[in-house]
C-alpha positions in Angstrom: -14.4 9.2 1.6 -18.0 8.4 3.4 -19.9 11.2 3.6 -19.2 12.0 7.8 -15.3 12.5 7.6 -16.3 15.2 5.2 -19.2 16.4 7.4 -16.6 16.6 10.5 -14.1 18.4 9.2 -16.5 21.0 6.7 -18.5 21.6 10.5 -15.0 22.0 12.1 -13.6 24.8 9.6 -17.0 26.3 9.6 -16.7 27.0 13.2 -13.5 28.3 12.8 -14.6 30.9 10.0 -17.5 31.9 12.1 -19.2 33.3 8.1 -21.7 30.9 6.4 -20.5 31.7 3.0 -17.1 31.0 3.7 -17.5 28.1 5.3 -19.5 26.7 2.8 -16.8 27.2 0.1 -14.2 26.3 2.5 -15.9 23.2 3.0 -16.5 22.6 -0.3 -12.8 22.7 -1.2 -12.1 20.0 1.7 -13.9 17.8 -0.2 -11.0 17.2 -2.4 -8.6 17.3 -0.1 -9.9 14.6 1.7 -10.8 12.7 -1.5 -6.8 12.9 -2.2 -6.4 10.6 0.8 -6.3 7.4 0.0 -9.8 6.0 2.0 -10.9 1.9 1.2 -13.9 3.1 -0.9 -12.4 2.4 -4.1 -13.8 -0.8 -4.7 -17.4 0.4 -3.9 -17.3 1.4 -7.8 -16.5 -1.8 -8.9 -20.3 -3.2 -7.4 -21.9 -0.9 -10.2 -20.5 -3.8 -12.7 -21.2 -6.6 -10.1 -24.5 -5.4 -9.5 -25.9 -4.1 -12.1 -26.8 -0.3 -12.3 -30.4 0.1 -10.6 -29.4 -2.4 -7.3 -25.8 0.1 -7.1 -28.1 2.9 -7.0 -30.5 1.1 -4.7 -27.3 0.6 -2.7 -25.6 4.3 -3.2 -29.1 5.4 -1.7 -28.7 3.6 1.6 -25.6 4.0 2.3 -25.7 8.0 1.8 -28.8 8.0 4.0 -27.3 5.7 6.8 -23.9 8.1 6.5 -26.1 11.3 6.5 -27.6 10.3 9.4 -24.5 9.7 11.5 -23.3 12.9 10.6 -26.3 14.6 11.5 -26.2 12.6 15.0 -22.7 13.5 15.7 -23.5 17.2 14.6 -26.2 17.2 16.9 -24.3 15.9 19.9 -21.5 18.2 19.1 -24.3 20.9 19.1 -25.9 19.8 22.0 -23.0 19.2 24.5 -21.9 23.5 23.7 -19.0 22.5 21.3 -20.7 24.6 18.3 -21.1 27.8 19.0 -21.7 29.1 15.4 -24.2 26.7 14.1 -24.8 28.1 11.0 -21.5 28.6 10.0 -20.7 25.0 10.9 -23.8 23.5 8.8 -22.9 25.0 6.1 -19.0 24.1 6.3 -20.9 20.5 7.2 -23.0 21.1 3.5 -20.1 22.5 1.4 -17.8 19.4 2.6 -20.6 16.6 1.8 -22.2 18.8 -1.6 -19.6 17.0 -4.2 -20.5 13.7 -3.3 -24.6 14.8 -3.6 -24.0 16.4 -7.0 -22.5 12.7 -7.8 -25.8 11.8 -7.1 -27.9 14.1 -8.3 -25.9 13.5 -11.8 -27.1 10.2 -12.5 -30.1 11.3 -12.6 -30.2 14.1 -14.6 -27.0 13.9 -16.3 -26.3 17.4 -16.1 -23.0 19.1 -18.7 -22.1 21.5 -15.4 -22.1 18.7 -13.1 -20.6 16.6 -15.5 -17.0 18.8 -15.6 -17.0 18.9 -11.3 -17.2 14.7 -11.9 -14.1 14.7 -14.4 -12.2 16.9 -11.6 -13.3 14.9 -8.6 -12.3 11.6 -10.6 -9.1 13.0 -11.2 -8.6 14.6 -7.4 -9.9 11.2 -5.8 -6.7 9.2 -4.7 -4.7 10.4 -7.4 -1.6 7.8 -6.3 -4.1 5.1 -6.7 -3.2 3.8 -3.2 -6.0 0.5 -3.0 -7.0 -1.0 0.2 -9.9 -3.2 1.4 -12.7 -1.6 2.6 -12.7 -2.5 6.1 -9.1 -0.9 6.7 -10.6 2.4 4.6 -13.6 2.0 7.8 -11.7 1.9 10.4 -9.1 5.0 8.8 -12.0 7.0 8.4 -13.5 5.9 11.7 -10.0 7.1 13.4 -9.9 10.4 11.2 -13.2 11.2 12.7 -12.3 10.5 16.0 -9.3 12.3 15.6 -10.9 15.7 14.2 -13.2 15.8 17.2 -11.1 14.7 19.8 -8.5 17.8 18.3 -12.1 20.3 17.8 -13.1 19.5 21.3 -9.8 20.6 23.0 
């Protein structure tokens, strides 16, 4: 999943739990969770080969700044308009839930042996049924799952 679902929901369950710490690792674990879901960004992968390795990087780069940014925007407007009250905890629910997919980055860098075992388990958690679908309908899911944790936060 794209960064902001994960970012949504980790905020959402860390204002919930109202305690930085266990929002973090709350958030954290919803990682997975969400990576279980079948989400369109399968075939992302598949440019590394297409590519080549230093242009998917290039890519991987933008596109986590770009989805860091909305997430940050809508974390800001949810701050903003009084629907976070416990800002901390929510940040760092927000943190937890995007940290897997950073340590993904930070790993091809430095190729760490720790790191390394979270990537077998997140390769084996991501869309275990191996449910493909193009990457526009995986856009517009994760658009709606959004849409549909705020709409269900902000009630």
């Amino acid at each position: 999943m794209y960064l902001t679902p994960h970012a949504v929901l980790g905020g959402i369950i860390g204002e919930r739990a109202q305690n930085p710490l266990i929002a973090f690792v709350l958030g954290f674990l919803s990682h997975f969770v969400l990576d279980a879901i079948p989400h369109g960004d399968e075939p992302i992968g598949a440019l590394k080969q297409i590519k080549g390795e230093k242009d998917y990087i290039r890519l991987m780069a933008v596109m986590v700044f770009f989805d860091t940014l909305i997430a940050l925007i809508v974390f800001v407007t949810l701050s903003r308009y009084g629907y976070i009250e416990h800002q901390t905890s929510a940040l760092s629910g927000a943190i937890g839930a995007m940290l897997p997919d950073y340590l993904w980055g930070v790993n091809v860098f430095l190729k760490s042996k720790l790191i390394r075992y979270k990537e077998r388990f997140h390769s084996w958690v991501h869309n275990p049924l191996q449910i493909m679908m193009p990457v526009w309908i995986g856009v517009i899911w994760q658009i709606m799952f959004v849409a549909l944790c705020i709409k269900l936060f902000v009630l």
